[in-house]
N, C-alpha and C positions, 0 to 999 in steps of 0.2 A: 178736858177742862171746859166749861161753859162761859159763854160769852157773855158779859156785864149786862145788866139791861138797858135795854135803847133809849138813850138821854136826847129827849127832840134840843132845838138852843133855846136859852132860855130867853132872849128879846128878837122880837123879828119885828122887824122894819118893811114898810110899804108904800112903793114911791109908784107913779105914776100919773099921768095927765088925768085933768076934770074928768070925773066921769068915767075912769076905766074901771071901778070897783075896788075902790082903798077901804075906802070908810066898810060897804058891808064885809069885805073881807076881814078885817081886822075885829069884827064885832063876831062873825060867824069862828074866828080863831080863838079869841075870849073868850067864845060858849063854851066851849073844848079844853078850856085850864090854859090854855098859850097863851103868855105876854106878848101882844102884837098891838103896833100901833101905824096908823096910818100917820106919813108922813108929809106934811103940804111943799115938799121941795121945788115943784112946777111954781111957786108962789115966791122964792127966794132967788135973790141975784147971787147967793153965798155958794159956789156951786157943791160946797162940802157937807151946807148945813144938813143934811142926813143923817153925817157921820155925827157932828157936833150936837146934834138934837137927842136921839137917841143911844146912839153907838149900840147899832144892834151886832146880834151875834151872826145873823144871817138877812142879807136882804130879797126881798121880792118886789120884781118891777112889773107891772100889771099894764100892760099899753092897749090903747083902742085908739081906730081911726077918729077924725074929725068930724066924721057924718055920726059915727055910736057916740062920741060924745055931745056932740049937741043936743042929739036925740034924749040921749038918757037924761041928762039935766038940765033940758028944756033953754040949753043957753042962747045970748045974743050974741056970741062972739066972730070974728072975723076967721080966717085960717093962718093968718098972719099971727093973731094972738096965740091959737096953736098951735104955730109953730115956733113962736116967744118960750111957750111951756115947754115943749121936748127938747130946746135949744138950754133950758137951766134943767133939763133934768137931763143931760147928757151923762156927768159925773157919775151922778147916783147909774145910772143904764151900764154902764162901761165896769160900774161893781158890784152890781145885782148876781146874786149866787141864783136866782132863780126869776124865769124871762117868762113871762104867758101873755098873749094877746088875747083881747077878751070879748074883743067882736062878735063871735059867733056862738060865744059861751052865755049858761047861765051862769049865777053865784054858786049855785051849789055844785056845776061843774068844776068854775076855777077853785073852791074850796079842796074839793078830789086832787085836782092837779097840785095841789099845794101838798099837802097832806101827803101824797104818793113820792112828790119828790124829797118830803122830811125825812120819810120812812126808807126810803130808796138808798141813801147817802150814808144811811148809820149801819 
């Protein structure tokens, strides 16, 4: 008997602190026919609003230190402030089906790592 074809999910969600790569991830998954949307949950005191926003089928938390994100979007922020953002994105981290740190990555790497662990699961 053959096995059905591999159905990726159809909403995926993407949480993560300033700067770890939401936003190109979610564009670089859009290119590819996947409904993905970056999610600004580090922005919300709601600690659910992930869930309530989207309600994906699968989520991805994309994390990078305080020095990568500064760096990458040029911010003015304190480490208190970042650590204000991973203290409201705890939730969302604690139900992320899928974890990548993205420090030492390109996009097109964590794109691979996303992509590998869709395909991996089905």
């Amino acid at each position: 008997m053959e096995k059905p074809p591999v159905r990726p999910p159809r909403r995926i969600g993407i949480v993560g602190p300033c700067g770890a790569g939401k936003s190109t991830l979610a564009r670089a998954l859009q290119a590819l026919g996947f409904q993905a949307k970056a999610i600004a949950q580090e922005h919300s005191h709601v600690p659910d609003m992930w869930q309530r926003l989207t309600r994906p089928d699968l989520l991805v938390y994309l994390d990078a230190s305080f020095e990568t994100c500064t760096q990458r979007k040029g911010l003015h922020w304190t480490r208190a402030d970042y650590e204000e953002e991973l203290r409201r994105l705890a939730h969302a981290r604690s139900h992320a089906d899928i974890y990548i740190p993205t420090d030492d990555l390109s996009p097109e790497e964590v794109l691979q790592r996303v992509l590998e662990a869709l395909f991996s699961s089905c």
